[in-house]
RODO-2510 file (C-alpha; in nm, 4 decimals, decimal comma):
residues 365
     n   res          X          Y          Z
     1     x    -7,0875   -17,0732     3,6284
     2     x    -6,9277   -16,7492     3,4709
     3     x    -7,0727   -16,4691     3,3547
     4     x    -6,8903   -16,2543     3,0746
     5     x    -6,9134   -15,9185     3,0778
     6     x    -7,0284   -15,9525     2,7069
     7     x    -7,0110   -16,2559     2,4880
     8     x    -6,9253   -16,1379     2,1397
     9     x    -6,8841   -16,4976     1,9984
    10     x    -7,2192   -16,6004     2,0693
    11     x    -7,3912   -16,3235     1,9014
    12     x    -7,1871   -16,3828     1,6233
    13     x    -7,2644   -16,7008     1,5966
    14     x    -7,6135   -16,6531     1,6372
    15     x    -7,6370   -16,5267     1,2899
    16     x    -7,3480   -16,7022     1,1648
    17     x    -7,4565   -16,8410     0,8471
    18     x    -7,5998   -16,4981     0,7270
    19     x    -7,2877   -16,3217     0,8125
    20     x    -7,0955   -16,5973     0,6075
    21     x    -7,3228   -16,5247     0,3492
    22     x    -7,2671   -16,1864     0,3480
    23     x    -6,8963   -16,1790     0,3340
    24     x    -6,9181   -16,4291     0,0404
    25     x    -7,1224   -16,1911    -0,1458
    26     x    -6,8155   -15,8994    -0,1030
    27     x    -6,5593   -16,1407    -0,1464
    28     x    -6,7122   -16,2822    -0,5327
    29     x    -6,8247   -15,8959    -0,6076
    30     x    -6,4445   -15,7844    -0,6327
    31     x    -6,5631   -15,4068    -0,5014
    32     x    -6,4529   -15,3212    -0,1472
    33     x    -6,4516   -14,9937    -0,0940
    34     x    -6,7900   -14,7101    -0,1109
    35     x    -6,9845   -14,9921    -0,3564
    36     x    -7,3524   -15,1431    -0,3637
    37     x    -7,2812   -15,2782     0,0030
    38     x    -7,1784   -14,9285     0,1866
    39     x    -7,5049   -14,7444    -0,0458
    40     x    -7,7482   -15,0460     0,0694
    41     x    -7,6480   -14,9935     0,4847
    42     x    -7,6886   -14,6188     0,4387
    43     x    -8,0261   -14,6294     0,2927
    44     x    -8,1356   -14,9129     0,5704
    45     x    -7,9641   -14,7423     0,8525
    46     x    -8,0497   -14,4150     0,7631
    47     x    -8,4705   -14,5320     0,7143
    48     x    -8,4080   -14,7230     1,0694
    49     x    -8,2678   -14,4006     1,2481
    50     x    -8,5483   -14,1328     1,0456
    51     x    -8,3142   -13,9389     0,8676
    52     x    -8,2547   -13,8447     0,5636
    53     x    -7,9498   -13,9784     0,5073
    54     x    -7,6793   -14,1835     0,6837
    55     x    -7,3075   -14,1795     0,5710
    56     x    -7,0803   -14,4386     0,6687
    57     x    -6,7435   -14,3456     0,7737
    58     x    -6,4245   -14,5041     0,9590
    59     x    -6,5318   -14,5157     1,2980
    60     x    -6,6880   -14,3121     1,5500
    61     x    -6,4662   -14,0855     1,6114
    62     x    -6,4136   -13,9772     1,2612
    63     x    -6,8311   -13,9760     1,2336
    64     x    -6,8194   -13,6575     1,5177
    65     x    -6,5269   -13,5228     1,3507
    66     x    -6,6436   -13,5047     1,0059
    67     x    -6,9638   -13,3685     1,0934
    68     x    -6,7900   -13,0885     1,2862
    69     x    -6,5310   -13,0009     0,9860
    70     x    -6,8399   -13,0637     0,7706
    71     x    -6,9796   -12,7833     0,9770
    72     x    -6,7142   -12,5301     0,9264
    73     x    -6,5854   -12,5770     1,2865
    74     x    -6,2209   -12,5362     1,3617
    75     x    -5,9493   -12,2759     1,4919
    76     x    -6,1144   -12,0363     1,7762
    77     x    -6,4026   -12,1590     1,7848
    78     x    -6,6039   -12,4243     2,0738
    79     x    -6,7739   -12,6831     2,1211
    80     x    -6,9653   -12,7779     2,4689
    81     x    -6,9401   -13,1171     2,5734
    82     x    -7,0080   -13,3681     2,8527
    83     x    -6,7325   -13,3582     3,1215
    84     x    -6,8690   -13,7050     3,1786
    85     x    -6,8265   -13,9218     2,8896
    86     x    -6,5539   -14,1338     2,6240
    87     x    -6,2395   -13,9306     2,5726
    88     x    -6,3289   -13,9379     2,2008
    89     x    -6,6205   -13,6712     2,2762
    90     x    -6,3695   -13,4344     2,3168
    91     x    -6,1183   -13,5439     2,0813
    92     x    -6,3328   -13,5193     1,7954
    93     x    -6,3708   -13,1571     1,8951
    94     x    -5,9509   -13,0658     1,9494
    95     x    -5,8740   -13,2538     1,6273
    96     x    -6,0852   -12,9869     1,4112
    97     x    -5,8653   -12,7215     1,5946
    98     x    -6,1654   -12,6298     1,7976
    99     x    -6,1814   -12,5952     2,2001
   100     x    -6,4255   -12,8794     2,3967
   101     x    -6,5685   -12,6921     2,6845
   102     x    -6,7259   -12,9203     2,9271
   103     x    -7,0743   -12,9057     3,1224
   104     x    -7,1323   -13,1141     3,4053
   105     x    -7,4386   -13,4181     3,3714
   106     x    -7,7484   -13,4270     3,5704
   107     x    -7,6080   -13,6928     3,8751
   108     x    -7,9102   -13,9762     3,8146
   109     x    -7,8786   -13,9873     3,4560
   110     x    -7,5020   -13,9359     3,3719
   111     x    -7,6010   -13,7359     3,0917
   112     x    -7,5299   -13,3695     2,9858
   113     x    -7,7684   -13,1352     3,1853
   114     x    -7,9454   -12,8476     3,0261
   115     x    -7,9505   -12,6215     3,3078
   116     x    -7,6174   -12,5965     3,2737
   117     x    -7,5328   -12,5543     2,9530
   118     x    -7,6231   -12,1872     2,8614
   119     x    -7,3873   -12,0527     3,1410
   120     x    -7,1113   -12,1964     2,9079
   121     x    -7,2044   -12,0411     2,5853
   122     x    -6,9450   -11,7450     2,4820
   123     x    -6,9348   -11,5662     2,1170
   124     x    -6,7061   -11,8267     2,0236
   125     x    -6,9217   -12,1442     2,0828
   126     x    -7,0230   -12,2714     1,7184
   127     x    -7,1897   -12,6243     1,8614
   128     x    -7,3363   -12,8849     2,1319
   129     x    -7,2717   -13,2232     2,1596
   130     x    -7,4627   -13,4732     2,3734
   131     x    -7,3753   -13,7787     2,4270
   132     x    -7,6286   -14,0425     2,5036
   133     x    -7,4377   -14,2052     2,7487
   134     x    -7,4699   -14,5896     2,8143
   135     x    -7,7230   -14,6107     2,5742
   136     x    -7,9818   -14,3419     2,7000
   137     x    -8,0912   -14,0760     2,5378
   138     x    -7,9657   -13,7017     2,6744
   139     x    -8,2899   -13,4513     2,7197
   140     x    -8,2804   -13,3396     2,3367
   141     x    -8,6004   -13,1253     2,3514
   142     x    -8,4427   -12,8933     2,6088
   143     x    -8,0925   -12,9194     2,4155
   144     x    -8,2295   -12,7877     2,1053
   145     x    -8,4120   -12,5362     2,2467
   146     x    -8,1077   -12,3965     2,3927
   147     x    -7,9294   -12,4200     2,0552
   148     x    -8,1755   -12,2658     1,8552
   149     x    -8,1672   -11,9655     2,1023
   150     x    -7,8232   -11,9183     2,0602
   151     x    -7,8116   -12,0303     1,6665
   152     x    -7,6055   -12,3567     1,7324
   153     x    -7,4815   -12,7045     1,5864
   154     x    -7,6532   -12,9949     1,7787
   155     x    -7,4700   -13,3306     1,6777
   156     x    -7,5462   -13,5917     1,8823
   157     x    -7,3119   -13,8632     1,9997
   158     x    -7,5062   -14,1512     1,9427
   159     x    -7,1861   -14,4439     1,9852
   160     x    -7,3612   -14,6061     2,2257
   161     x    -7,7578   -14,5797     2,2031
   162     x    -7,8357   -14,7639     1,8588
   163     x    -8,2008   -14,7514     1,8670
   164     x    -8,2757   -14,5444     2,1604
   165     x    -8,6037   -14,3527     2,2548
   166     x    -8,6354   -14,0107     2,3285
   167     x    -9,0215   -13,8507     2,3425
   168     x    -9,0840   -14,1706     2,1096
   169     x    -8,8446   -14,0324     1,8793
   170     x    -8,5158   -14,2547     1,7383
   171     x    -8,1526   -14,1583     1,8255
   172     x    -7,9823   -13,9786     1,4722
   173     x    -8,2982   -13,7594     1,3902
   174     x    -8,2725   -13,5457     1,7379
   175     x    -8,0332   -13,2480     1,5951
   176     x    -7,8537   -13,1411     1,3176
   177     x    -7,6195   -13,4520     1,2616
   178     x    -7,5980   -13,7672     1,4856
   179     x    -7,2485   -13,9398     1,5259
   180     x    -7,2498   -14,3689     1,5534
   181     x    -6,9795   -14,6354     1,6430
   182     x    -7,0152   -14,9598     1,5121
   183     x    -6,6862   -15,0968     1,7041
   184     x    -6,7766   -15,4568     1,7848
   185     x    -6,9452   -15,4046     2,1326
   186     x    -7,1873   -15,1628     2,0464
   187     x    -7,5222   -15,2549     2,0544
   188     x    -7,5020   -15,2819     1,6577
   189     x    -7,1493   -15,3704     1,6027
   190     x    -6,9199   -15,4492     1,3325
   191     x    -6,6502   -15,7114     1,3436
   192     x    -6,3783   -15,4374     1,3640
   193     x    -6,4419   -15,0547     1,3563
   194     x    -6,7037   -14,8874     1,1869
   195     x    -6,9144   -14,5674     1,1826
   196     x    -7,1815   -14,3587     1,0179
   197     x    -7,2934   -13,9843     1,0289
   198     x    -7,6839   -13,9343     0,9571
   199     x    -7,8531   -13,5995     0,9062
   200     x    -8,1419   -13,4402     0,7242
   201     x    -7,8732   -13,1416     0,6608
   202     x    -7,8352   -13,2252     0,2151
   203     x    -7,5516   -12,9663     0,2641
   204     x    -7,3612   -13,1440     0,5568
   205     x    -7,4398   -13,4919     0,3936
   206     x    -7,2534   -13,3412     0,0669
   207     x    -6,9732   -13,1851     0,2323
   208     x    -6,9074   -13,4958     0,4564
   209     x    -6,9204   -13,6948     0,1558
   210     x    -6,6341   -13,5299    -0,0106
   211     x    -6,4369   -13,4893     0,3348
   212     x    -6,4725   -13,8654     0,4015
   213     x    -6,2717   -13,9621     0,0272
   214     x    -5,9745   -13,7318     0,0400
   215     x    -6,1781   -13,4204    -0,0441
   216     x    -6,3233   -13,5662    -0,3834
   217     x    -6,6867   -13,5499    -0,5249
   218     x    -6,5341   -13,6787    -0,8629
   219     x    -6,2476   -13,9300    -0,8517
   220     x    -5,9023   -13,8061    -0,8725
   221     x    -6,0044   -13,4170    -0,8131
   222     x    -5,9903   -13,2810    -0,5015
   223     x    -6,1640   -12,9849    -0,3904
   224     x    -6,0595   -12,9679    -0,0372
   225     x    -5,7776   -13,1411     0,1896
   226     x    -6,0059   -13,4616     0,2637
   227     x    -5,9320   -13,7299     0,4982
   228     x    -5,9092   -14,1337     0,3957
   229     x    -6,2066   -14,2343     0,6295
   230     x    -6,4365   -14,5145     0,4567
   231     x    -6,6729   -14,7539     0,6417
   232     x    -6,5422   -15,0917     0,3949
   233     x    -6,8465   -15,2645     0,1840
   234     x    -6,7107   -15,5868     0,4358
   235     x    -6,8276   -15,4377     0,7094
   236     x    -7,0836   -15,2596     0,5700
   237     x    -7,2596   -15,5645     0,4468
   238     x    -7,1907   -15,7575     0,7712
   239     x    -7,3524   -15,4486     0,9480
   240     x    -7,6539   -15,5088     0,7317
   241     x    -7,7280   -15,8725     0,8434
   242     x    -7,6804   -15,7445     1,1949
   243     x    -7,9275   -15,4662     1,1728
   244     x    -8,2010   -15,6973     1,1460
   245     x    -8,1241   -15,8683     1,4712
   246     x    -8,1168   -15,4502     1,6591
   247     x    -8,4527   -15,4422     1,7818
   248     x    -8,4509   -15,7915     1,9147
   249     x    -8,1091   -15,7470     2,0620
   250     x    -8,2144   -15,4182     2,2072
   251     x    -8,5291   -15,5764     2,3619
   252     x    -8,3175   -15,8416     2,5561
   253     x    -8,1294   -15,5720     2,6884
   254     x    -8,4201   -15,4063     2,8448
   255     x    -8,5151   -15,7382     2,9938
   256     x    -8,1841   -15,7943     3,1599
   257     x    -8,1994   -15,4265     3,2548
   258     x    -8,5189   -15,5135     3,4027
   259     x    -8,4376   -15,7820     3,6107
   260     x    -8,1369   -15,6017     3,7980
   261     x    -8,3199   -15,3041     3,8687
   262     x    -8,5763   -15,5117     4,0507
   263     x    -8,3016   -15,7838     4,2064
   264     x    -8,0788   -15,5232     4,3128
   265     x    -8,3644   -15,2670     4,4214
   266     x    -8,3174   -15,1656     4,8593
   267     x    -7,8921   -15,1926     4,8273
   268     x    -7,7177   -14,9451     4,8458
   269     x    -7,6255   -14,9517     4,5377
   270     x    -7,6922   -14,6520     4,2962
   271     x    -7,8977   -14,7905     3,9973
   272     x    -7,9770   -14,6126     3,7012
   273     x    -8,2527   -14,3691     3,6849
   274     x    -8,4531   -14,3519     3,3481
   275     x    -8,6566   -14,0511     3,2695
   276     x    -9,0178   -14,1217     3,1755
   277     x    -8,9448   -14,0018     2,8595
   278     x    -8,6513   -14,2019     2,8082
   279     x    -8,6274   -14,5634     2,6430
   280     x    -8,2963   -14,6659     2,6822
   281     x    -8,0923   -14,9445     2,5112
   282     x    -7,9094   -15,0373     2,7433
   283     x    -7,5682   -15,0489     2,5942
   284     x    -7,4457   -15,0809     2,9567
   285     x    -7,5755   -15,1043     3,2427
   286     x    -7,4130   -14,9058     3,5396
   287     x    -7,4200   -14,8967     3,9168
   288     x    -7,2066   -14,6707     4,1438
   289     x    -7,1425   -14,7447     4,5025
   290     x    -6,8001   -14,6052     4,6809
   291     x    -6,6095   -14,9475     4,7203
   292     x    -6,6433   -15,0025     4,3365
   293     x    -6,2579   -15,1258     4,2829
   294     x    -6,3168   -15,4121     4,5756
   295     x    -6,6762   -15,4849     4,4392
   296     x    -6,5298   -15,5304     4,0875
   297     x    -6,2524   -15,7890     4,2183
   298     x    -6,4549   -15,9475     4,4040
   299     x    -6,7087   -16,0151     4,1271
   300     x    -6,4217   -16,1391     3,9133
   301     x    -6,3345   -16,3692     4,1744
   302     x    -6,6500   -16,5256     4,0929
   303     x    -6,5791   -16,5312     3,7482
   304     x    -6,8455   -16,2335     3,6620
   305     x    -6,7175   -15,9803     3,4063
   306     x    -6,7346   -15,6143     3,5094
   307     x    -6,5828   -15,3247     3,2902
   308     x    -6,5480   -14,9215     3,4659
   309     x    -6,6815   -14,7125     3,1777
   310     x    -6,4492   -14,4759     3,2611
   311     x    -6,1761   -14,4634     3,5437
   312     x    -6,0583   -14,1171     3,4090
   313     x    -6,2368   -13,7838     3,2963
   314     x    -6,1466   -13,6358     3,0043
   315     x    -6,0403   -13,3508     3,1920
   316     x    -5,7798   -13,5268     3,4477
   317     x    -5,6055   -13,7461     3,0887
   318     x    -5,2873   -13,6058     3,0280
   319     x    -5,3917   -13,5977     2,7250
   320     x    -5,5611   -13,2663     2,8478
   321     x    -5,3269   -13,1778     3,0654
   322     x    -5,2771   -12,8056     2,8797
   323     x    -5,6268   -12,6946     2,9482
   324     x    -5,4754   -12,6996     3,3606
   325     x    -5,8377   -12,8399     3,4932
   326     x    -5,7419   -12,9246     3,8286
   327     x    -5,8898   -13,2307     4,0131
   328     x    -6,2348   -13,0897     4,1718
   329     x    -6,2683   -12,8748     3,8536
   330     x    -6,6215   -13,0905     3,7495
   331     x    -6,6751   -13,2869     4,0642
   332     x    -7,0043   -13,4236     3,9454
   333     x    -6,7875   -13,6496     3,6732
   334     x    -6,5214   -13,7216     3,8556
   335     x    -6,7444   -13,8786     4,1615
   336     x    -6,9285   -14,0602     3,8943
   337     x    -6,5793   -14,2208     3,7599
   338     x    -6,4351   -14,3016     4,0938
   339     x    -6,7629   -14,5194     4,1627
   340     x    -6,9550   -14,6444     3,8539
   341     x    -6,9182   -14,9857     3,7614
   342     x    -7,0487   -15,1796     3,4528
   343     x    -7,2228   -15,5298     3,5227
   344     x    -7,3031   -15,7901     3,2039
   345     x    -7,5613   -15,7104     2,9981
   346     x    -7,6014   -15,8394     2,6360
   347     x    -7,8125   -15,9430     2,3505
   348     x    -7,7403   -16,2944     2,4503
   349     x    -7,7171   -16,2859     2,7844
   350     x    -8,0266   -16,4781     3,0060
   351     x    -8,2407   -16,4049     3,2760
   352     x    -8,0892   -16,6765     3,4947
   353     x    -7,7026   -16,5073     3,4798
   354     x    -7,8453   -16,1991     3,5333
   355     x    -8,0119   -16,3035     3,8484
   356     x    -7,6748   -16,4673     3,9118
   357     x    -7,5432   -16,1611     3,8760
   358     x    -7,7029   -15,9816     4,1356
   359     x    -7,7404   -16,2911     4,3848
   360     x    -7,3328   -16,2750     4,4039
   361     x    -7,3642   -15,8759     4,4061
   362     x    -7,6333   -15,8886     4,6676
   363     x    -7,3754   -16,1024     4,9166
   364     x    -7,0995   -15,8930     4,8391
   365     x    -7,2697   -15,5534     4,9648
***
């Protein structure tokens, strides 16, 4: 039997009739753009993450953006980063005309480390962004410290940890501004692209606010050059429906999770490593081992799904070829993207494929 690497139909369909419902509702209401279905998902998503507010915007990508231009961030200044995460990390940061400076992650947890981080502070850096890779949280405590030493922006890249523990404490409350993705895979995903910004920062939320609708407070006058970047009342009210099923969804996750961690435990395998302080939700779940590309294959010979979240640092793209960051330049990322490897995990996914899962692995090592 296959496994897919994620089975977006069935969770879907698991909630089918309310998400039928829900588009019925925006289709009859003949508003589809920042109406009583975009306010309604930023009050619950906002209350679900403990913020003040939440903002939805265009996607993920524009969320980090827009808090950064909200932020006054732009020409000569930077912006420290991950050298281990999603390209749009850093993009977010070169399209406000600012400079991403990357810090290597702590090895076992893929995430930003803290130790590292203050020996790449100049006068010009302006903010930090973690990213709470795979779906677990970065060490925000020791983050913020460091920021409030130096008088820095924390925004937190939150596009893949929905719901995610850190000190007991919710993903989107930890800094000054939290960025989310709603693309379809996410833990709580849309069915096309989405995003939201939330903050306790009344300021930020106003200025992002205006940013996100061409610059206007009032329509047709424009204070500032705004962009067009609008999470749509569709997908705002099909995001609402799916917010109810988070927890639950999040919870089966941890389960699968679970399960590998003790099925694949004495390979040699790498598994993850979760910090006692950490509850993660598992947006993927990640192994590393040195014949990853041959692993992979062979698991999709046996008609198990496996993704590589990501073949390519930022760093080596071409698409940052100008900053000349030769290969060996962050060796700690680019060892983790020659060997990490993604198995199935999923809201809908059961204990008995996972255990396939790593029955097949098991064989193969």
């Amino acid at each position: 039997m296959s496994v897919p690497f994620l089975d977006l139909q069935a969770i879907n369909r698991s909630q089918s009739a309310e998400l039928e419902a829900a588009f019925k509702r925006v289709l009859d209401s003949g508003w589809y753009v920042l109406g009583k279905e975009v306010a309604a998902f930023e009050q619950q998503f906002a209350a679900y993450c403990g913020s003040a507010q939440a903002l939805g915007v265009a996607n993920g990508l524009d969320a980090i953006f827009l808090a950064l231009k909200g932020y006054g961030i732009g020409p000569g200044d930077e912006v420290i980063v991950p050298s281990n995460t999603f390209i749009a990390t850093w993009l977010a940061v070169s399209h406000c005309g600012a400079t991403p400076v990357p810090v290597e992650p702590v090895e076992r947890t893929y995430n930003i480390d803290p130790a590292r981080i203050e020996a790449a502070i100049t006068p010009r850096t302006r903010a930090i962004i973690p990213v709470h890779l795979y779906g677990q949280p970065a060490d925000m405590p020791a983050i913020n410290a460091i920021a409030a030493k130096h008088g820095l922006k924390v925004i937190e890249d939150a596009a893949q940890a929905h719901g995610a523990l850190c000190h007991g404490r919710r993903t989107g409350q930890l800094g000054d501004a939290a960025a989310f993705s709603f693309y379809p895979g996410k833990n709580l995903g849309a069915l096309g692209d989405g995003g939201a910004i939330t903050t306790s920062d009344a300021a930020l939320a106003d200025e992002v606010k205006a940013l996100r609708n061409y610059g206007s407070r009032v329509k047709y006058y424009n204070e500032v050059p705004g962009y067009n970047s609008r999470l749509d009342e569709l997908q705002a009210a099909l995001l609402s429906v799916k917010l109810t099923a988070l927890d639950a969804g999040n919870r089966q996750r941890q389960a699968i999770a679970a399960a590998y961690d003790e099925l694949l435990a004495g390979t040699d395998l790498m598994l993850p490593h979760v910090p006692e302080w950490a509850d993660p939700v598992w947006h993927l779940y990640v192994i590393r081992h040195p014949r990853r590309d041959e692993l992979a294959r062979l698991l999709a010979e046996q008609g198990i799904g496996t993704i590589v979240h990501y073949p390519v640092p930022p760093h080596r793209q071409p698409a940052y070829a100008a900053m000349n960051l030769p290969e060996g330049a962050f060796p700690i990322a680019e060892a983790i993207h020659r060997e990490v490897l993604s198995l199935p995990i999923g809201p809908t996914m059961t204990l008995e494929q996972a255990e396939q899962v790593a029955g097949v692995l098991r064989k193969l090592l």
